[in-house]
C-alpha positions in Angstrom: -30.5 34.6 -60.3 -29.0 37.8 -58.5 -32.1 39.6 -59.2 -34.2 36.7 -57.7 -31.7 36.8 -54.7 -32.5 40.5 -54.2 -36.0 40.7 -54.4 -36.5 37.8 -51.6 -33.9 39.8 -49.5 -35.9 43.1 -49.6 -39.1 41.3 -48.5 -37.5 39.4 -46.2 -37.1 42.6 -44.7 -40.5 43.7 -45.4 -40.4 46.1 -48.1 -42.9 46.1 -50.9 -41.1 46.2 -54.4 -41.8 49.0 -56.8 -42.9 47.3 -60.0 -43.6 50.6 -61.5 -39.9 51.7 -60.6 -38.4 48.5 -61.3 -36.6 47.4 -64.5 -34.5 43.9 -65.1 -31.5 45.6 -63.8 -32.7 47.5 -61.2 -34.8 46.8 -58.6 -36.5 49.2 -56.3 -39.0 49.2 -53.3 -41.4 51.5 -52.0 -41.2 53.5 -49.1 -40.5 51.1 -45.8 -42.7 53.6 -42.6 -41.2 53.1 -39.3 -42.6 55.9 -37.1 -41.1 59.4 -37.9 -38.6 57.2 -40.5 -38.9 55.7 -43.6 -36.4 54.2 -46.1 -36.5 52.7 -49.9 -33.8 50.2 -50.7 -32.6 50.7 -54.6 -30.6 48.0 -56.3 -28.5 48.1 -59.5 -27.2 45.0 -61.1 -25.0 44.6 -64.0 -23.4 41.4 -65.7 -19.9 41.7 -66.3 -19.3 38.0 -67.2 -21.5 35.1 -67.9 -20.8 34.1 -64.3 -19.9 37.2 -62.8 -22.4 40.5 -61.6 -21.7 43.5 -59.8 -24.8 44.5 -57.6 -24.7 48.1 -56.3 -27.4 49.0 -53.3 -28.5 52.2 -51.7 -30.6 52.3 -48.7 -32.5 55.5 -48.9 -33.5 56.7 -45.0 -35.4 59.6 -44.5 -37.1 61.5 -41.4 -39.9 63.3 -41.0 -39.3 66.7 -39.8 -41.5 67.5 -36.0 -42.6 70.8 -36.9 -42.7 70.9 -40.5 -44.2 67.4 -41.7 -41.8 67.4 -44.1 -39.5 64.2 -44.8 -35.7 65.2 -44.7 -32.6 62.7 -45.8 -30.9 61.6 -42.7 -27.2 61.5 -43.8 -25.6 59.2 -42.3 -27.2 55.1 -42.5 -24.5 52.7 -40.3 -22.4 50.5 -42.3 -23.6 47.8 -40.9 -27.3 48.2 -42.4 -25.7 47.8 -45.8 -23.4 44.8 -44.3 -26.7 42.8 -43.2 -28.5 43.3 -46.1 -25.8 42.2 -48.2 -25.3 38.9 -46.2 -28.9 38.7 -47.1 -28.6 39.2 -50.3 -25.7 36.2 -50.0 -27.9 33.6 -48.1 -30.8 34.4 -51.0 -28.7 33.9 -54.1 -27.4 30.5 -52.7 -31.2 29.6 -51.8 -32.1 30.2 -55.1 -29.0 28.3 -56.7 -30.1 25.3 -54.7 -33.6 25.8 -55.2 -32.5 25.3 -59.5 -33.6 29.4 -60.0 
């Protein structure tokens, strides 16, 4: 269901997902172009109990260098990138637990 939940949040937010890259605990996407900045979204999930699961997400963002073409990690990404795609992440899983999975 979490994995579900994830997967309709990423394209929600238009990324493609990476079945290549993509296993049944983690999910990944391909890389999301906006201009001179991209970013991948990488998510990890693990069941700790039957009812219980611990999803760990990393927003890759990246920008491409003026001169030199070449794409360098910016290092800093605003908590509140994570904190809206986690409350979508929150709205999917209970879309999916009334939709019956």
């Amino acid at each position: 269901m979490l994995r579900k939940a994830v997967e309709r949040a990423l394209v929600k937010k238009n990324y493609l997902l990476d079945p290549e890259q993509s296993t049944p605990h983690h999910v990944q996407t391909k890389w999301l172009h906006d201009g001179s900045y991209r970013s991948m979204a990488i998510a990890d999930l693990r069941v700790l109990k039957r009812s219980e699961s611990e999803l760990t997400l990393r927003v890759l963002f990246e920008e491409k260098g003026f001169m030199s073409g070449r794409w360098d990690p910016v290092d800093e990404i605003g908590s509140d990138t994570y904190d809206m795609l986690m409350d979508e992440v929150s709205l999917e899983a209970y879309r999916v637990l009334y939709e019956g999975g």
